[in-house]
C-alpha positions in Angstrom: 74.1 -27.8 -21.4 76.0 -29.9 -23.9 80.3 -28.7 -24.2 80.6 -31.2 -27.0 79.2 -29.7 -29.7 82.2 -27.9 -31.7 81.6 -25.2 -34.7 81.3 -27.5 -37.9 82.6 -26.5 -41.5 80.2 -24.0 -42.6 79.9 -24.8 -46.2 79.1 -28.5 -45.0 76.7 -27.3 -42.7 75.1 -25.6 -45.5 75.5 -28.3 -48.2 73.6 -30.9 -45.3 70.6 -28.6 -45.0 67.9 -30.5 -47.0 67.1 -27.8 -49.5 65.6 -29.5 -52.4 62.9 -27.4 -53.6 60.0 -30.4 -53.7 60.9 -30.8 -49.7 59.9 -26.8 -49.6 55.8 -25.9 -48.6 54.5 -23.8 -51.8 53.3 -20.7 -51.4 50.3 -20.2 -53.1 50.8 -17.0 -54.9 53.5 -17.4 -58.2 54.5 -13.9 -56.7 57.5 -13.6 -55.7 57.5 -13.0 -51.6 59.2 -9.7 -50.9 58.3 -7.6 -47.8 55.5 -8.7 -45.9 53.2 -6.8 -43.8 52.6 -7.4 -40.2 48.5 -7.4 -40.9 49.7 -10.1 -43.7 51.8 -12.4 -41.8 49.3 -12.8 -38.8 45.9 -12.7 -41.8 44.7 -9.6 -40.0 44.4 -8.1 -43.5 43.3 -11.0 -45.2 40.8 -13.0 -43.0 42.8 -15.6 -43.4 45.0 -17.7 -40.7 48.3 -15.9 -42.1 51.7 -16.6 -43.6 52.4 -20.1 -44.4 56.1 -19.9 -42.6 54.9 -18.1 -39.4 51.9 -20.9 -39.5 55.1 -23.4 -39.9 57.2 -21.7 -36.8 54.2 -21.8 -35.0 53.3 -25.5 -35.4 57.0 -26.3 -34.7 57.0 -24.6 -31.6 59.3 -21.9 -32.3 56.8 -19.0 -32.1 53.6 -18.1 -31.1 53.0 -14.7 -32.1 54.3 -11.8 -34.2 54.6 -8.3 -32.0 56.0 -5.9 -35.0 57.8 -4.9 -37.5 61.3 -4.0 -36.6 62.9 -3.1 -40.0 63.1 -3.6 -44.1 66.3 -4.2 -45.5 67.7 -5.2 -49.0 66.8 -9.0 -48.8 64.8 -10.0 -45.5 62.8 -7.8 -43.0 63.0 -8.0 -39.0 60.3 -8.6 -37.1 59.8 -8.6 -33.3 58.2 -11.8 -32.0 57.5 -14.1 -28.8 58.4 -17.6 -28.0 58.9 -20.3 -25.5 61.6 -18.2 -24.3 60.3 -15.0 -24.4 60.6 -11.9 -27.0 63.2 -13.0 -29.9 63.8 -11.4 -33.8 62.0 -13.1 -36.9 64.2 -12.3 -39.7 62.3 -13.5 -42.5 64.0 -13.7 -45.8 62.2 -12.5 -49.6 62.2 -14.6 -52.0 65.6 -14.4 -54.1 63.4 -12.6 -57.1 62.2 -10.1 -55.0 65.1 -8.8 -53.2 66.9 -5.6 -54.2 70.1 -7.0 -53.2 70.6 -10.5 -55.9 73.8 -10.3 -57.0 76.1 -12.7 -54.2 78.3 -14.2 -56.5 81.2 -12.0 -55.3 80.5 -13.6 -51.6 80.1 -17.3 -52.8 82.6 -17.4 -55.1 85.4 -19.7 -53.9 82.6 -22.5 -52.3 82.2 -26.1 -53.8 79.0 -27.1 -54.4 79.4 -30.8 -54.6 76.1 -31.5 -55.9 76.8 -30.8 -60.1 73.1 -30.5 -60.7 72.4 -27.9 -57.9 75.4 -26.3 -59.0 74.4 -25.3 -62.9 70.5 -24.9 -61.3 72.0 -22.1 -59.1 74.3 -21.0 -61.7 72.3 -20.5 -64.2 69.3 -19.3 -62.0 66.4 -21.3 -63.1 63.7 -21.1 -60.7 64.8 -24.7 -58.9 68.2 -22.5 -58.5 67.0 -19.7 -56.9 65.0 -21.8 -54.4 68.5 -23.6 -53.8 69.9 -20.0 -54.0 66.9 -18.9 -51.4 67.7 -22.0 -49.2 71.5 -21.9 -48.7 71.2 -18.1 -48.3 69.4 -18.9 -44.7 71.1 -21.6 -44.2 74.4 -20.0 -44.3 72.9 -17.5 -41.9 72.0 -19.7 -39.3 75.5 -22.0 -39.6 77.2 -18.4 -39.2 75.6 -17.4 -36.3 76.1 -20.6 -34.7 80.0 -21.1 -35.2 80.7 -17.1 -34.2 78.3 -17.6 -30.8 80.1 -21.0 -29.7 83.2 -19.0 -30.3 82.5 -16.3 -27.9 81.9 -13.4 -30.2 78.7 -10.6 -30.0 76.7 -11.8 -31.8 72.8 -12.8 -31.9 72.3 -16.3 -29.9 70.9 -18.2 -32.6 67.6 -19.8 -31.4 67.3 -22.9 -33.5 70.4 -25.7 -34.2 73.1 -25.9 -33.7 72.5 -28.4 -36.5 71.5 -27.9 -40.2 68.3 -30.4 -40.2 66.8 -28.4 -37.3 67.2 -24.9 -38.8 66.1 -26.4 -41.9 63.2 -26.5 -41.2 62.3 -22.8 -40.5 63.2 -21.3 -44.0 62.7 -18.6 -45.4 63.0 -17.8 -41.7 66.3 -17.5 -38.7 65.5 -17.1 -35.2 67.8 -15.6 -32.7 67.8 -13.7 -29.5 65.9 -10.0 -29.2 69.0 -7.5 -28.5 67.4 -4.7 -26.7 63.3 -5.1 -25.2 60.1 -5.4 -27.1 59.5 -1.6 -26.4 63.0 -0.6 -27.0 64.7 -2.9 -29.5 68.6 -2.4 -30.0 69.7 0.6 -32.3 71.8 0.4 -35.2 75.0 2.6 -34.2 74.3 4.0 -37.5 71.0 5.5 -35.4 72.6 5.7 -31.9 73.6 8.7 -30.4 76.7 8.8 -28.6 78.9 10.4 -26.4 82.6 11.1 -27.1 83.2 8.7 -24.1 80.4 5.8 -25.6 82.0 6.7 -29.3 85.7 5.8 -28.7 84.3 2.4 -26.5 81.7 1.5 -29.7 84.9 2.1 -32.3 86.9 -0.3 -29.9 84.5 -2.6 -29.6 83.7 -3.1 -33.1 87.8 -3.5 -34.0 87.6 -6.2 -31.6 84.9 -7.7 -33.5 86.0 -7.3 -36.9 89.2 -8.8 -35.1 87.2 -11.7 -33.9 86.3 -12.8 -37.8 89.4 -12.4 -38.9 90.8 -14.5 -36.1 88.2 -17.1 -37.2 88.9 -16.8 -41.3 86.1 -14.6 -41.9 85.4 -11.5 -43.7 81.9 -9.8 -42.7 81.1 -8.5 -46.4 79.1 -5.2 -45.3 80.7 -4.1 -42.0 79.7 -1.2 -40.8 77.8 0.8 -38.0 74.2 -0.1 -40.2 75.2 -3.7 -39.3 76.8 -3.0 -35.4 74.0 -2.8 -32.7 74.4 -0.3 -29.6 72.7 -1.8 -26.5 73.8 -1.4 -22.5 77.4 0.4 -23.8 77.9 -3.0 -25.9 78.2 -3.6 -29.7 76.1 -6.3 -31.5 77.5 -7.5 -35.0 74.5 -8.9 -37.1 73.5 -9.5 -40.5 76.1 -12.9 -41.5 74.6 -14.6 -44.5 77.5 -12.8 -46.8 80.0 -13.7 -44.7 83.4 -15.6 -46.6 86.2 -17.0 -46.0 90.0 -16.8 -47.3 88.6 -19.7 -49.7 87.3 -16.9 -51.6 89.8 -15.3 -54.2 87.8 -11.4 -53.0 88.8 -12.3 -49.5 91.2 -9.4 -49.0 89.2 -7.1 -51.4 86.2 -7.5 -49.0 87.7 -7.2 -45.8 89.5 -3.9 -47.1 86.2 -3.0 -48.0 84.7 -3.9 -44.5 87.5 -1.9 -42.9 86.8 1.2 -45.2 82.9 0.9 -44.7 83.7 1.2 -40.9 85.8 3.9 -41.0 83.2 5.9 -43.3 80.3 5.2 -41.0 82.2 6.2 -38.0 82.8 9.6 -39.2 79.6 10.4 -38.2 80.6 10.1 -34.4 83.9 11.9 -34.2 85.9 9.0 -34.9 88.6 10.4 -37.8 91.1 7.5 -39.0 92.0 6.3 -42.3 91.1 2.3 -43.7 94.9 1.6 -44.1 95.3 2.3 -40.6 92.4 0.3 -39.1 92.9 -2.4 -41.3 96.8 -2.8 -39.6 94.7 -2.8 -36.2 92.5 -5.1 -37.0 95.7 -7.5 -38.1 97.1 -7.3 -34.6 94.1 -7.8 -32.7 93.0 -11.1 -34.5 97.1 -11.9 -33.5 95.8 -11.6 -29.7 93.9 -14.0 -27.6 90.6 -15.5 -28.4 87.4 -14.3 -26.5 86.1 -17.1 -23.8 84.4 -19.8 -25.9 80.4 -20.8 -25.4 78.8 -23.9 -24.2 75.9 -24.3 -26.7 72.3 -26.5 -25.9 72.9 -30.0 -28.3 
C-alpha cells in the first residue's frame, strides 16, 4: 500500500487522459454504440469473439469474463463481471450519440479546457467532439471515484488508477468494486425495502454523504435514492461523472436540486421533511469532521 498518493485536481486529471480520438480503437459499425447485449458483448449472438472493449479489458488484464447484465440507464449500462480480484461492476458507457441523456453542459459549465481546438470540437459537437465529449465523460468518472474513495467516503472502490494514463485505457469502460454478491447485487434504495428503523439510518446515512461532497466542493448533480445503494444496513453513493464543483456558476442551483431530489425520493419510505430544511442539514454536517481518509494501491 502506497499513503503517498493524494487526490489530484480533477479537471487535470481529466484534461491528462490521452483522449484524442486517433489514439481510440474503431468500432467497426458507424452506429452509434448504445446498449449492448450480454449475448453481444461476449459474441454469443454473433459467432464472433465479442465487443472490442471487453476484448481490450480482457487483454489488459482487467477482466476475464462478463456474468450479467445488472442495469440500463440514461447513458451507460451495468454489467456484473469477474477479475483478478474477483466479481466487480462493468459500467460500460454508449456512445455520446446514442445516449438519452446528451445535454451536460449545465454540469461542465465553469471547466477550462485548455486545449482551444478540443474546446470548439466539443463545443460545437462535431464527431471528433463527441469522442472528446465520450472520453472526458469516463474519464471524469473514474478521477471522481478516485478523489471521494481516498477521502474516506461510500463510495465504489475504483479498480483501475489512481492515475489518468491507466484508466485511460479502458474507455468507454470504469471498473470498480461489486457492492452486494454476484447472486444478490446491491439494491438501489429506490428498490429497497425498509424498515422504519433501516429508513431513518439510510436517510442519515445519505445526509452524511451528501455532507461528504459538500465538505469536498462537490455537488452530486442527480442525488437521490436511484443513485444511493442499500447493502448490509450501509448506503452506497454511485453514479459521479456529473459531479461539479463551486467553479461552476449552477453550483448552488444543483445542489438545491440534489437536496430536493432526496427529499422527493425519500417520501417513499416514511421520511417527510421539506428541501429547505435538509439543505440547512446538510450545511452543518459538511462544518463537522471529515470521515477517516484511505490508503490507495500506487
Amino acid at each position: 500500500m502506497n499513503g503517498g498518493w493524494r487526490p489530484r485536481d480533477v479537471q487535470a486529471e481529466i484534461e491528462g487522459a490521452d483522449v484524442r480520438p486517433e489514439r481510440r480503437e474503431k468500432y467497426k459499425t458507424k452506429k452509434p454504440l448504445g446498449r449492448r447485449r450480454l449475448g453481444t458483448l461476449t459474441g454469443a449472438d454473433t459467432g464472433t469473439v465479442g465487443d472490442a472493449t471487453i476484448q481490450r479489458l480482457t487483454r489488459l488484464g482487467h477482466i476475464t469474463e462478463v456474468v450479467a447484465e445488472l442495469k440500463s440507464g440514461k447513458e451507460a449500462t451495468a454489467y456484473i463481471a469477474r477479475g483478478p480480484r474477483g466479481s466487480l461492476l462493468l459500467k460500460l458507457y454508449r456512445e455520446f450519440e446514442a445516449r438519452s441523456f446528451k445535454n451536460d453542459a449545465i454540469y461542465r459549465e465553469g471547466q477550462v479546457v485548455t486545449d482551444e481546438r478540443a474546446a470548439r470540437a466539443m463545443t460545437a459537437r462535431s464527431k471528433k467532439g463527441l469522442e472528446m465529449l465520450q472520453a472526458s465523460w469516463v474519464n471524469a468518472e473514474y478521477a471522481h471515484l478516485w478523489t471521494l474513495w481516498a477521502a474516506g467516503l461510500s463510495v465504489p472502490e475504483p479498480l483501475v488508477g489512481p492515475h489518468a494514463i491507466d484508466y485511460g485505457e479502458t474507455s468507454p469502460a470504469v471498473l470498480m468494486a461489486l457492492i452486494g454478491t454476484e447472486d444478490e447485487p446491491a439494491p438501489r434504495l429506490s428498490d429497497a425495502r425498509l424498515t422504519p428503523e433501516q429508513a431513518r439510518s439510510a436517510w442519515d446515512q445519505s445526509l452524511d454523504g451528501m455532507a461528504g461532497l459538500l465538505r469536498l466542493g462537490y455537488a452530486h448533480g442527480d442525488y437521490s435514492t436511484y443513485n444511493l445503494l442499500w447493502w448490509e444496513n450501509t448506503v452506497t453513493i454511485i453514479d459521479f461523472p456529473q459531479l461539479t464543483t463551486r467553479t461552476n456558476p449552477n453550483f448552488s442551483e444543483l445542489l438545491r436540486r440534489d437536496a430536493q431530489s432526496l427529499v422527493t425520493s425519500f417520501r417513499k419510505h416514511g421520511i417527510q421533511t421539506d428541501t429547505e430544511a435538509t439543505l440547512r442539514e446538510v450545511q452543518r454536517r459538511a462544518q463537522g469532521p471529515a470521515p477517516e481518509p484511505r490508503l490507495v494501491l500506487p
